[in-house]
N, C-alpha and C positions, 0 to 999 in steps of 0.2 A: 504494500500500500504506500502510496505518495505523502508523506508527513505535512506538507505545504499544500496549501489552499490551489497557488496556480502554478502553470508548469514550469514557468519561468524557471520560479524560485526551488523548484522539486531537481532543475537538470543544474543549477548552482550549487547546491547540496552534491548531488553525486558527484560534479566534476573535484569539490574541494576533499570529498572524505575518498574521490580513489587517490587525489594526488597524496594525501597525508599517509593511505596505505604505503603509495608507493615508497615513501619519504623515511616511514619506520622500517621498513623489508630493507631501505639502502643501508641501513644505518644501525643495523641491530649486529652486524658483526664488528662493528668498532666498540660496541660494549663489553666485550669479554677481555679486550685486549689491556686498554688502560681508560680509566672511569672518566679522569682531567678532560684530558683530550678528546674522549669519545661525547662526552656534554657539549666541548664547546663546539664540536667540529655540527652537532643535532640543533644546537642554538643559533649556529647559521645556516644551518639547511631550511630550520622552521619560520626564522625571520625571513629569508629569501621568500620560504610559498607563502606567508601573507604579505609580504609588502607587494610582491608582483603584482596580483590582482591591483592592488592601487595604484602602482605606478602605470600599467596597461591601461587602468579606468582616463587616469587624471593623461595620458597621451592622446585618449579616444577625445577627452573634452578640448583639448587643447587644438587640436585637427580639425574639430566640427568649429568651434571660431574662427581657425585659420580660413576654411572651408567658407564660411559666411562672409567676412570680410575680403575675398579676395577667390572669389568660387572659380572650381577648375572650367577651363573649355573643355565642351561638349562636342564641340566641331573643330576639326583640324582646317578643314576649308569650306569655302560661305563661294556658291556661285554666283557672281549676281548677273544677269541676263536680262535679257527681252523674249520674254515668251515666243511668238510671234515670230520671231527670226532666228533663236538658237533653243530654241525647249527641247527639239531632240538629241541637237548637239551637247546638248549638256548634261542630257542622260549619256551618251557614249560617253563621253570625258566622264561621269560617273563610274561607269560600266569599268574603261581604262585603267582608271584610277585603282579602283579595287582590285584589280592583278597587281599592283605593284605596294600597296600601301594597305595598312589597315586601319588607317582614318577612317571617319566620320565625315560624309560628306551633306551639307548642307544644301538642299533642290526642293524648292519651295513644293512642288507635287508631291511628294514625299513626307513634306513636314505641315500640313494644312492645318494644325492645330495651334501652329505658331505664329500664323500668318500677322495677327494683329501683336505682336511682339518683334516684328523682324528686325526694327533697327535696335532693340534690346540683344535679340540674339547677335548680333553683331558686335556691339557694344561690352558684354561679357562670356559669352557662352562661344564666340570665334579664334580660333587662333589667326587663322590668316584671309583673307578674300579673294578671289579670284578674276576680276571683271571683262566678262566677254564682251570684247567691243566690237557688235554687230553695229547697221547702218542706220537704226533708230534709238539704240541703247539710252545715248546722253539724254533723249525727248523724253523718254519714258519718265516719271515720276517719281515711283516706288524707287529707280534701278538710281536718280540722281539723291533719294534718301541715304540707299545705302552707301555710295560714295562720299557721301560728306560724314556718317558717321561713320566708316573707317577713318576718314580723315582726321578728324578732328580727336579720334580716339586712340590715333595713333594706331593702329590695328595695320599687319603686314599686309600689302598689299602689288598684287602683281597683274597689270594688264594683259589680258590674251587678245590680239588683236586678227580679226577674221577675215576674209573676202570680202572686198566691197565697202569697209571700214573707209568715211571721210571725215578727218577729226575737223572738230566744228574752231570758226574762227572767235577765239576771245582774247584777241588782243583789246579791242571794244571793250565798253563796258559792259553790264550785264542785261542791255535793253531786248538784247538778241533772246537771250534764256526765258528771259518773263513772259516771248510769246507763244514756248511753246505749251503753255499749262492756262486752264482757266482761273479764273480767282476761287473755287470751291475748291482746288487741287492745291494752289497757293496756301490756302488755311489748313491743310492737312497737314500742309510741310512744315508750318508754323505753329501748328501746337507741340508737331513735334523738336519743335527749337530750332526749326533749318527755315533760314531766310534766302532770299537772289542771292547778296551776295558770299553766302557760305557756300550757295551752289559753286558760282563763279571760280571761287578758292577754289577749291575742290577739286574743278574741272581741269583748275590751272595745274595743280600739282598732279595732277594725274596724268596729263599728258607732257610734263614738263622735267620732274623729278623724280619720277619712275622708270626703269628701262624696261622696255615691253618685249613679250612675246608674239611671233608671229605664227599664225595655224592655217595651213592651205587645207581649204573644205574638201577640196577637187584631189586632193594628193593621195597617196598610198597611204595604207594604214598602218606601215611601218614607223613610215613621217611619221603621222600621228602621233603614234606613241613614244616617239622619242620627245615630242614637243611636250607632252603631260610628263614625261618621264623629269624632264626638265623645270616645268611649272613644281613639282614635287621639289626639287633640289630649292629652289625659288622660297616655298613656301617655309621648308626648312618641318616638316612632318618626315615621321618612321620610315621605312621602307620595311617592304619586307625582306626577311633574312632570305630565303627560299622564292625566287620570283622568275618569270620566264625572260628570257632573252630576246633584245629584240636585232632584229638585222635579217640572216640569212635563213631561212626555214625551208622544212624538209617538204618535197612535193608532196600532193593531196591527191587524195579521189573522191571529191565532195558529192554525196548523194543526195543534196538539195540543192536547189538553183535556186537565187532570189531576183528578182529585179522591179524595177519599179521608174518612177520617172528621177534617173539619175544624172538629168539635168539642170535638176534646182538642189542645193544645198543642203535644206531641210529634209524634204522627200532620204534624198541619201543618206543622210547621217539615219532616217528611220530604217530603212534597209539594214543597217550595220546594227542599228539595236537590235532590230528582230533577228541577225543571225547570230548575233551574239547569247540572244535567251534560250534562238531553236537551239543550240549547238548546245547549251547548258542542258536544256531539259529532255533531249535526244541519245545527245552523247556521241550523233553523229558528224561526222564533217559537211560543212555548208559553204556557200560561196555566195557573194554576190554578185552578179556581171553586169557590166556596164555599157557591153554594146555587144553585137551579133557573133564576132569575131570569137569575143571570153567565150560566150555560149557555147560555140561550135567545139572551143577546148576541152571544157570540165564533160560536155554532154556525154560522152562515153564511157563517162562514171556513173551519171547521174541518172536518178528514178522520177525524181521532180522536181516542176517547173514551180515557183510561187510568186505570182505578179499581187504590188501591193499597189490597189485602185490610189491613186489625188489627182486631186485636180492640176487638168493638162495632160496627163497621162496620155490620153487618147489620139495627141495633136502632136503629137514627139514624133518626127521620123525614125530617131533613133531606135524608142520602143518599137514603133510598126517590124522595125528590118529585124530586130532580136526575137521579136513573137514570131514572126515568117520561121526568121533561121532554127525552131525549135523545129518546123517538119522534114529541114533536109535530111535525105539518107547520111545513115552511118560509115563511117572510115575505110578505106579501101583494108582488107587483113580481117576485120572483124567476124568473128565466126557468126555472133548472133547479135542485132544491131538492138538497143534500150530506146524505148521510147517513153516520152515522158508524160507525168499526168501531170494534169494543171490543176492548181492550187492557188483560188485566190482569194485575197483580204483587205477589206474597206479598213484603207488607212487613213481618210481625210471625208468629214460630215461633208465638204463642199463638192464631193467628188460630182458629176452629172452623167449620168447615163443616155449614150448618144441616140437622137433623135432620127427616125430611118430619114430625114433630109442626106443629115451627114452621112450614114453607111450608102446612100446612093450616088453620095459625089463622090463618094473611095472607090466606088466600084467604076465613075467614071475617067475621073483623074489622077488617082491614086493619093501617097501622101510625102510631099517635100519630094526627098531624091528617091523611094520607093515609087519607082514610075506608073503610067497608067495598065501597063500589061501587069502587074502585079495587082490591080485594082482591086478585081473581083477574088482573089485569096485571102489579101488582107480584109475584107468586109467579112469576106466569112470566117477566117481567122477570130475576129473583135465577135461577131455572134456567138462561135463555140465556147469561145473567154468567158459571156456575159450570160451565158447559159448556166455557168457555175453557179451554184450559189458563194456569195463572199463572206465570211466569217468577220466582226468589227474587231480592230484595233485601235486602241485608244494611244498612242503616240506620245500627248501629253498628262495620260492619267498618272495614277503611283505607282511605284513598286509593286506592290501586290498587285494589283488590278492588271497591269500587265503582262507578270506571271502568269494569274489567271488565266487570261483571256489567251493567250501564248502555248498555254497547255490544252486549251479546247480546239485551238487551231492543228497542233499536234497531235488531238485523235483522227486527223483526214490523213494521216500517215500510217496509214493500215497496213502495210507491208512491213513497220518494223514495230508492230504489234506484241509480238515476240523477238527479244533482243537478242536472243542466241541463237534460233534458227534463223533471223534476216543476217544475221555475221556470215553463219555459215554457205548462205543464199550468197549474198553480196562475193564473197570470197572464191565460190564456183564461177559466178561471172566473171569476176576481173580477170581468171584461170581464161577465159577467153577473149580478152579483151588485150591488144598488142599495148606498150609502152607500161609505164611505172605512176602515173599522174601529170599531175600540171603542179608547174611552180606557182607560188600567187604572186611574186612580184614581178617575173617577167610577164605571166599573162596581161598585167596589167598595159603593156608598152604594146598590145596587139591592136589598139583602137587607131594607132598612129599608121599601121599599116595602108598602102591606097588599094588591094585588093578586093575587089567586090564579095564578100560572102556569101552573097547570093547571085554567084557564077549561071553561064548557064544551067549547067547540070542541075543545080540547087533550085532555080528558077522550077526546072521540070520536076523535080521530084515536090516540091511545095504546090503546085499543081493539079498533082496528084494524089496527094496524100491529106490535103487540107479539110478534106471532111470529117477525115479519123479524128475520134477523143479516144482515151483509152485511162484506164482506172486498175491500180496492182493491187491485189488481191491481201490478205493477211498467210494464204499459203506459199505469196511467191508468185503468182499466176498475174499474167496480163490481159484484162478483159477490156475488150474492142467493145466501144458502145457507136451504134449507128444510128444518127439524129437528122430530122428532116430541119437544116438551121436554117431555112425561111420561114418555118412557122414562131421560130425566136421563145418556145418555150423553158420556163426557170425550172430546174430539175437541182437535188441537189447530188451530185455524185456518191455522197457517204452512202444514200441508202441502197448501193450496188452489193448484195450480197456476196461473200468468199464463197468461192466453188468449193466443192469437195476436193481435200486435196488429193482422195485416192483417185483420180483423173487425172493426177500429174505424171503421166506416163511417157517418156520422151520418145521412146519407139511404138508406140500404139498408136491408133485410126486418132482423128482429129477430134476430138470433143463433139459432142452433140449443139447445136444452137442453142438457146435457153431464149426463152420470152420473158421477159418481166415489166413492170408498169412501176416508173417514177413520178410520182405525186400526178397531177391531175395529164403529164402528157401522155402521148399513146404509146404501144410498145413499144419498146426497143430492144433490135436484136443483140446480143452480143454473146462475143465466142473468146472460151478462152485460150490463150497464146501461148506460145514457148518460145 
């Protein structure tokens, strides 16, 4: 039974009567020896175990003051951004960051419970700031809050400066600044003690007295990480003891393809987040490609295609010519050619769903340098696309929420369903499949190339094959689904049932056809492949 009312007091009790156990058992053979000696040597054994507790108490009190008066940081780095123009970017530099560091990184999506404290948490809970200087950054309000209270509060601070970055002129006074806020934005900034000219200051020293960082949005992700690698040196945060290397990396066989409109900044930097969470939550290797060229590289590794819908997407010749170049026939050597299933994800609320106007001028003029003979495959191309259903991603939601949503996009990867039989799938393929992989940073110098990727030959095979969708199985199996794409019915492909896999018979008769009905359209046949 517990002698004490509460348990506090009941596990203080035990911890002090086993230590006095232990303290008598150390000490009981120094008593036979000589009495003198064996008293005093127990008289300081026993003042030791009581005074410790006090002296440990009176450390605990003296720490939680220390602690009140001068509280540790919370955050090793404080982003401060523009939504709007780096919110993805600044989840990858998160993302970055946490391979090399084990900070605390500070992104306002993340931390929504703080939001009405921000410039406090900058003020005591920051060790350092990081200020992303995008092309509206300074106008923003909140992002010229948090620069003055770094400033002012002396808090480290290290400019990252982006693409497109025009540092604003203040050699002037401050009449320029006052236009960009209204007077209800002005009193915001002024309860919280920040006036024009604090802004002004601020802005002075920040682009004056600070030596900046530079970040190419468009560059290799090698760059990249040597520039955070560096922001990190900057900030003067941990590293990790055990952290990956960056420079020269071993060739890939990435079995997911990403792309998306990676000629805006943003869009990009979301591609890189989302292969950065698939690749965590897969465990498989992913790629992103940037133009027809990459595609045609990694494709002889790859299972699937995942285009992430924003707006403009639709209007990029680039995209047009990468979506074509997913039908070209496989490699000259290839025993058995991989075709890919399409996977797609509403990455932007704004995105628009084309209007049959536009799919009838692609069919008569094509798009940009995808000429008008290409017309009518890219129109059907964008129909089989839009026939998917697209799963939402939230880009600029939080952490979790992204995960989330990240992991439900991951169950339309039915083929690695099972992670030990798609290994051993995947690794019978590559058994036929010529070369070792693709490098990722020479693929990336293949856009520079003037080679058309859609040769003739490519031309005829896209042609020809542009009506095919096709969906892989959880046994391995590749199922051909055949859709009438002028009636532009939504279907979602998950609900394509796995065959039996005892029909995986590589020298047996062909599979029987199968009939099935996807949500309200009409049958569709489909046969499974080898």
């Amino acid at each position: 039974m517990w002698p004490w009312r509460t348990d506090l007091a009941n596990y203080i009790d035990l911890v002090i009567s086993s230590i006095l156990q232990v303290v008598l058992l150390g000490v009981a053979p120094m008593v036979t020896h000589d009495e003198t000696k064996s008293m005093k040597a127990m008289g300081w054994i026993l003042a030791v175990s009581v005074l410790s507790p006090l002296v440990v108490g009176l450390a605990a009190i003296c720490y939680s003051w220390l602690r009140h008066y001068r509280p540790e940081k919370s955050f090793g780095i404080f982003l401060c951004h523009h939504k709007g123009g780096a919110g993805s970017l600044c989840r990858l530099l998160k993302l970055v960051v946490a391979k090399h560091s084990n900070t605390e990184v500070f992104l306002d999506s993340d931390q929504l419970e703080d939001l009405d404290l921000i410039f406090d948490t900058i003020r005591v809970k920051t060790k350092s700031v990081v200020v992303v200087l995008t092309s509206d950054l300074l106008k923003r309000m909140w992002c010229a809050g948090e620069i003055v209270t770094a400033c002012k509060n002396r808090v480290r601070t290290v400019p990252l400066i982006c693409d497109g970055y025009q540092p604003l002129k203040l050699d002037t006074k401050e009449e320029e600044i006052e236009t960009f806020w209204t007077v209800q934005q002005k009193q915001i900034l002024a309860y919280h003690g920040i006036n024009m000219s604090d802004v002004h200051s601020a802005y002075l020293w920040l682009r004056d007295d600070l030596e900046p960082l530079h970040l190419a949005r468009f560059g290799t992700p090698s760059q990249r990480e040597e520039v955070v690698i560096q922001m990190l040196s900057r900030t003067a945060v941990g590293m990790r003891l055990f952290r990956p290397s960056v420079g020269k990396k071993s060739k890939v066989k990435a079995r997911i393809l990403i792309t998306g409109s990676v000629s805006d900044a943003e869009a990009l930097a979301t591609l890189e987040v989302f292969q950065h969470l698939v690749t965590k939550e897969m465990q498989k290797e992913c790629a992103v490609v940037r133009s027809a060229r990459e595609l045609l590289a990694y494709k002889p590794w790859a299972y699937y295609f995942v285009v992430l819908f924003s707006r403009g997407i639709l209007q990029d010749p680039g995209f047009a010519e990468t979506l074509l170049s997913t039908y070209v026939e496989g490699v000259e050597g290839e025993e058995q050619e991989r075709q890919l299933e399409m996977v797609t994800v509403n990455a932007d609320t704004s995105f628009e769903f084309p209007s049959p106007e536009f799919l009838t001028d692609l069919e008569k003029n094509g798009l940009g340098h995808v000429g008008p003979d290409l017309g009518v495959p890219l129109s059907q191309a964008y129909r089989a696309l839009l026939n998917v259903l697209a799963l939402p991603l939230s880009p600029m939601g939080s952490e979790g929420l992204l995960e989330k949503q990240v992991s439900e996009i991951c169950r339309r990867f039915r083929r690695y369903k099972n992670a030990v039989f798609a290994m051993a799938l995947d690794d019978e393929d590559d058994r036929k499949t010529p070369g070792d992989g693709v490098d990722p940073e020479e693929v990336l110098h293949l856009s520079a190339e003037k080679e058309d990727p859609l040769h003739e030959k490519g031309r005829d095979s896209v042609k020809r094959r542009i009506g095919q969708s096709v969906a892989w199985t959880a046994a391995g199996a590749l199922v051909e689904l055949e859709a009438d794409l002028d009636r532009r019915k939504i279907f979602d492909v998950e609900s394509v049932p796995s065959l039996p896999s005892d029909q995986s018979n590589l020298d047996g008769p062909d599979p029987p056809l199968v009939s099935v009905t996807l949500g309200d359209s009409d049958e569709y046949l489909i046969r499974e492949r080898f």
